[in-house]
N, C-alpha and C positions, 0 to 999 in steps of 0.2 A: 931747622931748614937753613941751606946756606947759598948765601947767593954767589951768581956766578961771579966769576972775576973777570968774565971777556966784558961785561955789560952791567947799567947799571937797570936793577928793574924796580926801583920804588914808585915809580911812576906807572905799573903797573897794578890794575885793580885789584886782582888777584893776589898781588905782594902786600898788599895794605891791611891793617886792622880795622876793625871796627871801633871808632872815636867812640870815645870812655869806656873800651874795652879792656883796659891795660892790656892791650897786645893778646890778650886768650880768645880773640874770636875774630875770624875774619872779616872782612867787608862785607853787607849782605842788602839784600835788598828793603827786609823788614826793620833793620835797626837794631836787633837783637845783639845786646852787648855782654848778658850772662854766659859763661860756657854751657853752663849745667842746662839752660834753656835752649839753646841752639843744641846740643847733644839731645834732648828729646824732643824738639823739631825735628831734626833731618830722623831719628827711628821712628818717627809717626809718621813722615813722608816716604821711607823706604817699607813699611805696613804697606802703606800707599799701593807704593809706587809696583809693588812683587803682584798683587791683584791686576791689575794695570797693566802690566807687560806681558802677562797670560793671553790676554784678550789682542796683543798685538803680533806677537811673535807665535806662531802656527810651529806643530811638534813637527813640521818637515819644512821647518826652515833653515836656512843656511845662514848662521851669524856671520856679521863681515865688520869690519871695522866701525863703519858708520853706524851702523846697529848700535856698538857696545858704546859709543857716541848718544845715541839716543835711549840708552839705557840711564846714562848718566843723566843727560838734559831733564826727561820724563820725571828722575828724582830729584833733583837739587834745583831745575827751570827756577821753579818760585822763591828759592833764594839767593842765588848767588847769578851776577851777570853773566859768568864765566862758563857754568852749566854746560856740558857735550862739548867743550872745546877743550884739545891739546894743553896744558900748561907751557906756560913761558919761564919759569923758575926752577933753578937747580934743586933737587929735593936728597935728601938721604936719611939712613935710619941710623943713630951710631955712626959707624967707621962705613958702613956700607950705604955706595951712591947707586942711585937708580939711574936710568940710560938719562943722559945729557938731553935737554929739550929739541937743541936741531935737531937731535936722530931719531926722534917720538914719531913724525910722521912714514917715515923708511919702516922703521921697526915695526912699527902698526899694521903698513902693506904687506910688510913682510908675515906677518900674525894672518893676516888675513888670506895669504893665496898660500899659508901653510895649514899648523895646525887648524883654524876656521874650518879651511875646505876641507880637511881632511878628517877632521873629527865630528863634524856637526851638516845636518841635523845628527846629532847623536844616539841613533838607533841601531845599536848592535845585539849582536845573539848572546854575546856570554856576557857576565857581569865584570868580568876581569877589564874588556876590551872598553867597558863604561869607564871603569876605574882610571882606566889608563887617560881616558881620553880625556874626562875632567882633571886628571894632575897637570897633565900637558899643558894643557890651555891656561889652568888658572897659573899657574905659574910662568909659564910666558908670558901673560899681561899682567902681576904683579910686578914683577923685573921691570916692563916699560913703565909701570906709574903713572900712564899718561895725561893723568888730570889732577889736578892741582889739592882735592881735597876727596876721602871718599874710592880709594881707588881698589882697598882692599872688598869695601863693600858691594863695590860695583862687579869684582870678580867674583863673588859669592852669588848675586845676585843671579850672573850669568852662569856659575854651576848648577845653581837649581833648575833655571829653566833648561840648561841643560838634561837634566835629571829629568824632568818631566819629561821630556822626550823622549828619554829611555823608558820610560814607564815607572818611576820611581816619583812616591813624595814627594813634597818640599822637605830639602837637606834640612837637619839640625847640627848647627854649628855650635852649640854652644860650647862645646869642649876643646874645638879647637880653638876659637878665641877663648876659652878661658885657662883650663890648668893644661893643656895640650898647647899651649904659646908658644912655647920653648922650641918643642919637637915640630914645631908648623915652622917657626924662621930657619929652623936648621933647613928643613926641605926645600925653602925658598931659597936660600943659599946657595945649598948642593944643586939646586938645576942651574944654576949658571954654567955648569958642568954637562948642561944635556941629560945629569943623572935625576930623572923622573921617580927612582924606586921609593927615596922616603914621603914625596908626596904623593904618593900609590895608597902608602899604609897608612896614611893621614887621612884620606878618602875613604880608603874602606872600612877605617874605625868610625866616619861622620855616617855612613849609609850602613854600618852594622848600629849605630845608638840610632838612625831614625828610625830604621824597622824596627828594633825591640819598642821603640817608643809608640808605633801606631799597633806594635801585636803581630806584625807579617814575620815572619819564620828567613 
């Protein structure tokens, strides 16, 4: 992660480690200074947390910004201070930066009176018009980043319950976070372009392995 050069942000909670961490885990609320331990926390809180947001988000709801705000907080609430809030720190992966923090909150509105409205609730006739609609999204809010830890999760998170909307399972990602990595940042990439097609084919290989995997045709 790299900090900005307009600003210094160590002073920042969210910028901090967790003392006797050596720097592999962030500040938290529990103390937890293992990575390996705080990495199966937050997967036993995002278990949680996917039951959890069924019960709150209704399949003819309209996601909106503060939603995906509260997707976040409902997950991470219990550990991190920072939970459902914007980050304040420059982020990037490699050579490639995510939107600058000042422009998290514009981008966000902008997320929200675009694809949101236009894609969601996400109840369409054909499966193509699904496919679409989850590339769009999750790759428009992977690009903003908006939160400091969690961000990819948090867009997975909101495909599924997307998907449930459309009348589909809960997505299985494993492929694409696992030997399908490569072909997933490439499509994250490429929409910076507005070109949605590879993360089209990224979607409909995660909802072609979840129906083979529950047996639906």
């Amino acid at each position: 992660m790299k900090k900005s050069k307009r600003y210094d942000t160590s002073h920042l909670i969210e910028d901090q480690a967790e003392p006797g961490s050596r720097g592999r885990v962030l500040r938290n609320k529990l103390g937890i200074k293992s990575k390996r331990e705080m990495d199966r926390r937050e997967k036993a809180e995002q278990m949680r947390t996917i039951e959890e947001l069924t019960s709150i988000f209704a399949v003819d709801y309209r996601f909106t910004a503060s939603g995906i705000c509260k997707i976040h907080k409902v997950w991470l609430g219990d550990i991190y201070e920072w939970a459902g809030k914007y980050r304040q720190v420059k982020m990037s992966k490699g050579d490639f930066s995510f939107a600058f923090p000042e422009q998290i909150p514009k981008l966000m509105a902008d997320l929200d009176k675009g694809p949101l409205c236009e894609f969601t609730p996400c109840r369409f006739k054909t499966l193509e018009e699904v496919i679409k609609a989850l590339a769009i999204v999750h790759t428009e809010l992977v690009l903003i980043h908006p939160f400091r830890e969690g961000n990819g999760r948090v867009a997975r998170m909101l495909a599924t319950l997307m998907a449930l909307q459309a009348g589909l399972p809960p997505l299985d990602f494993r492929d694409m976070i696992g030997r399908g990595m490569t072909e997933y940042i490439k499509a994250i990439q490429t929409g910076m372009e507005r070109n949605y097609e590879p993360m089209e084919k990224v979607f409909a290989a995660v909802i072609r392995k979840t129906l083979r995997t529950r047996g639906r045709p």
